[in-house]
C-alpha positions in Angstrom: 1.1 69.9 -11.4 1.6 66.3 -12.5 1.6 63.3 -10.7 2.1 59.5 -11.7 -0.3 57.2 -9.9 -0.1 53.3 -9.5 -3.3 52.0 -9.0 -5.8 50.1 -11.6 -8.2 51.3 -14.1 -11.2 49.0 -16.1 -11.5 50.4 -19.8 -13.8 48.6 -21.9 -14.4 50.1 -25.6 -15.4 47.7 -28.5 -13.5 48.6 -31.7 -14.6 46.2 -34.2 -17.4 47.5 -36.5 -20.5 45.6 -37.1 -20.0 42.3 -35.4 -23.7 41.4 -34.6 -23.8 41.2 -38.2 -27.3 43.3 -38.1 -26.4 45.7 -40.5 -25.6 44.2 -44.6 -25.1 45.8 -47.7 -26.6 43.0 -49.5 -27.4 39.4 -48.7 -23.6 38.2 -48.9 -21.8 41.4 -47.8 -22.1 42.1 -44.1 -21.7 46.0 -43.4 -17.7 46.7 -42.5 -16.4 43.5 -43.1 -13.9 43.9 -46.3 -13.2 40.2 -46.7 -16.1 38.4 -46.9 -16.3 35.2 -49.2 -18.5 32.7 -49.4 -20.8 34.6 -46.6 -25.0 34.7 -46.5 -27.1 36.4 -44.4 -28.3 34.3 -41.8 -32.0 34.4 -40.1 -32.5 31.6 -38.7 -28.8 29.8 -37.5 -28.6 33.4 -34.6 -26.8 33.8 -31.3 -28.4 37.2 -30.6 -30.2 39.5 -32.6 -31.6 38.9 -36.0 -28.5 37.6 -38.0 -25.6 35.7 -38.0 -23.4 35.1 -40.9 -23.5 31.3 -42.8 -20.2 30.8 -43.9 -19.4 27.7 -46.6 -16.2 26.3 -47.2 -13.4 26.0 -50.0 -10.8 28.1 -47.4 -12.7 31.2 -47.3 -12.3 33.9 -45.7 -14.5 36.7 -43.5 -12.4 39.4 -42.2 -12.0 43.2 -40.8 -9.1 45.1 -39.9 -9.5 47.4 -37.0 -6.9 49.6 -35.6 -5.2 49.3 -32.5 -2.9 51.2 -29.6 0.6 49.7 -29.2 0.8 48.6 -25.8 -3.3 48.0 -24.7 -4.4 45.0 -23.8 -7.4 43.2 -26.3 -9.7 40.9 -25.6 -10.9 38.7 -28.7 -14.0 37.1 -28.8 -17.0 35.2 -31.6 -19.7 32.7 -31.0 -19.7 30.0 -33.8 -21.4 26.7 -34.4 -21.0 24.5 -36.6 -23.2 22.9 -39.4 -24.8 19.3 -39.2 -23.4 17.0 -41.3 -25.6 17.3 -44.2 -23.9 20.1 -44.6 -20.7 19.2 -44.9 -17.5 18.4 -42.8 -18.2 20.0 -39.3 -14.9 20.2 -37.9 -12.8 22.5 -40.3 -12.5 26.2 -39.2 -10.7 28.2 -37.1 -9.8 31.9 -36.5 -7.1 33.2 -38.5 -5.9 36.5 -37.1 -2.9 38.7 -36.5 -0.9 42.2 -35.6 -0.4 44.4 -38.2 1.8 47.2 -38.6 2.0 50.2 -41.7 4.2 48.3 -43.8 1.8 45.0 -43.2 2.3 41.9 -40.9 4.5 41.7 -38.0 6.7 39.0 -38.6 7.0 38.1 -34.9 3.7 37.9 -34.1 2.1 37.2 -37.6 0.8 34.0 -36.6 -0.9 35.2 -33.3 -4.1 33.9 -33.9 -3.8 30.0 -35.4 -6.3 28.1 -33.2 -7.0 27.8 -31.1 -4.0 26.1 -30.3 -3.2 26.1 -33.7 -6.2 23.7 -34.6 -10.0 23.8 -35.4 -13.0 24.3 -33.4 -14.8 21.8 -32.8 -18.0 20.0 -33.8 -20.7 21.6 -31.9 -23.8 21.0 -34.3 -26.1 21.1 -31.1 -25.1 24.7 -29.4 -23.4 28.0 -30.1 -19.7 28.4 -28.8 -18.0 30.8 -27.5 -13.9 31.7 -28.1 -12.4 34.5 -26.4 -8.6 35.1 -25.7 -6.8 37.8 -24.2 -3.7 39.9 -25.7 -1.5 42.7 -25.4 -0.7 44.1 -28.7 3.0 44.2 -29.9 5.4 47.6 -29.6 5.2 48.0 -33.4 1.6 47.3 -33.8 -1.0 49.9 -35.3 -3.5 47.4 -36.6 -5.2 44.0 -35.8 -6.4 41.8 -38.4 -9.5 39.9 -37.3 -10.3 36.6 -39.7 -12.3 33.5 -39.9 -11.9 30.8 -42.2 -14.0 27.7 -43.2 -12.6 25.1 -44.6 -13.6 22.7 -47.8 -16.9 21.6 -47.3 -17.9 22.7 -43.8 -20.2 25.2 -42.7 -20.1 27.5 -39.9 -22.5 30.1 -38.5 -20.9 32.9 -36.9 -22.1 36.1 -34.7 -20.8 38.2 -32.0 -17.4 38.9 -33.2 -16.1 41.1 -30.8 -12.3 43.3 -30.2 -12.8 45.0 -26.7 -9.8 47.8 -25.9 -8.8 47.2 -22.2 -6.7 50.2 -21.9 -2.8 50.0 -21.2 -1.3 46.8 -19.9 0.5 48.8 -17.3 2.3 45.4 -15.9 4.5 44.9 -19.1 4.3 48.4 -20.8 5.6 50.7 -18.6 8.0 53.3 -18.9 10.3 51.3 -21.1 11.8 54.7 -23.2 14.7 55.6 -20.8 14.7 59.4 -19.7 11.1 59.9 -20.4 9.8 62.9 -18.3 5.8 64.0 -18.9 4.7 67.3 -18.1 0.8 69.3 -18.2 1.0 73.0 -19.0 -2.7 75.1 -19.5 -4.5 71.6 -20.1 -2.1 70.0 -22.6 0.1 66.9 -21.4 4.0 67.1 -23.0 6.9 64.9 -23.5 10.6 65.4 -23.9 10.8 62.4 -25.9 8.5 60.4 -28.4 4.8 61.5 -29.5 1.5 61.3 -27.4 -0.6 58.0 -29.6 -3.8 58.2 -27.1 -5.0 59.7 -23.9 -7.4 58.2 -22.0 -9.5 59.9 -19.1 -10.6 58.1 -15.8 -13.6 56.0 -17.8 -11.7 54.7 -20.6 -12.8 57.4 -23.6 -9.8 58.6 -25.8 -9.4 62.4 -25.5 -7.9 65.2 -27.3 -5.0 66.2 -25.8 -6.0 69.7 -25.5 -8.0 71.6 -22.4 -7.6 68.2 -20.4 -9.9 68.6 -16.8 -8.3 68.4 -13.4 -8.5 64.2 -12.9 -6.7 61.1 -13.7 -5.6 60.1 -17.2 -3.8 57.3 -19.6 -1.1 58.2 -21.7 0.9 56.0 -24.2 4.0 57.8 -25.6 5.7 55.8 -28.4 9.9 56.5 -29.8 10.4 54.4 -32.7 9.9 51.1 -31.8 9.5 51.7 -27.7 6.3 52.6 -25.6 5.7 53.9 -22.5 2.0 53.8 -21.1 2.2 56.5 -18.3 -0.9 56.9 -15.9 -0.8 60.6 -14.4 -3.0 62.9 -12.6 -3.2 66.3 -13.4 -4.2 69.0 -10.3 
């Protein structure tokens, strides 16, 4: 049997690689990070740990592209801070991120990230800074592109990065394929329409859709460009 339940669930599951910046490959490549330019391994500039990432400027680039569930909500977070003015110009860079799909950007939400509010962070030469924003990530989306830039001269330090998967957003996501039914037969959750993407159980850890427990569990079904995040218990 198979019952759809309305009440709230907390997932929490970090799904950027790396973003202590702890582990390198050498002194300019930080482990996972595929763009990475103008980047040195940092000692002594540290939020936590024992490294950060010194970035210079000349609009480069430090990036990693981490893959996402259409319809989850993401919360996106770094620490920065700025260098002094010796050097070089303290208030140029920003985060420079967006949705990303298998054939590339999303051109409706490939300017997600600009900021924040579309400007620079400011000069904070004295403390490190935290930015975090919330999102829900689009109906078409497989991947999210997380990037940093600095800007002509300016240098930032950087640690912390974080992408944390909150599970389903439920309130804006749900049930939106019309005629959707979901059924459980010997452990195995179906659908008359659309593919299973991820199943979730009770404390937020994706599962194989095979030999399920008895107990509560998160289901996104996506049909082309449609999703449908179905919360069910299975008895």
């Amino acid at each position: 049997m198979i019952a759809f339940l309305v009440s709230g669930l907390t997932f929490a599951q970090e799904v950027l690689l790396n973003g202590g910046f702890e582990n390198w490959d050498d002194a300019n490549s930080p482990t996972n990070f595929t763009k990475k330019e103008n980047i040195e391994k940092e000692s002594t500039e540290v939020h936590s740990g024992a490294f950060a990432a010194k970035h210079t400027g000349g609009t480069k680039d430090l990036g990693q592209t981490v893959a996402v569930t259409a319809g989850n909500s993401y919360t996106i977070s770094l620490w920065y801070k700025t260098g002094t003015t010796a050097e070089g110009d303290t208030t140029n860079s920003r985060i420079w991120a967006y949705w990303k799909n298998d054939d590339g950007t999303i051109d409706d939400n490939g300017e997600e990230l600009r900021g924040p509010s579309n400007s620079y962070f400011t000069d904070n030469t004295s403390t490190w800074t935290q930015y975090t924003t919330t999102l829900t990530a689009p109906e078409t989306a497989t991947n999210f592109y997380f990037e940093v830039r600095t800007y002509k001269n300016a240098v930032t330090y950087w640690d912390d990065f974080s992408v944390i998967d909150n599970g389903p957003s439920l309130s804006i996501k749900t049930n939106v394929i019309p005629g959707l039914t979901v059924t459980a037969n010997n452990g195995t959750v179906n659908t008359n329409k659309g593919s299973i993407v991820a199943i979730y159980n009770i404390v937020g850890v994706q599962v194989a859709n095979q030999n399920l427990a008895k107990g509560v569990y998160i289901i996104t079904v996506k049909e082309n460009n449609k999703v449908a995040v179905k919360k069910v218990l299975i008895q």
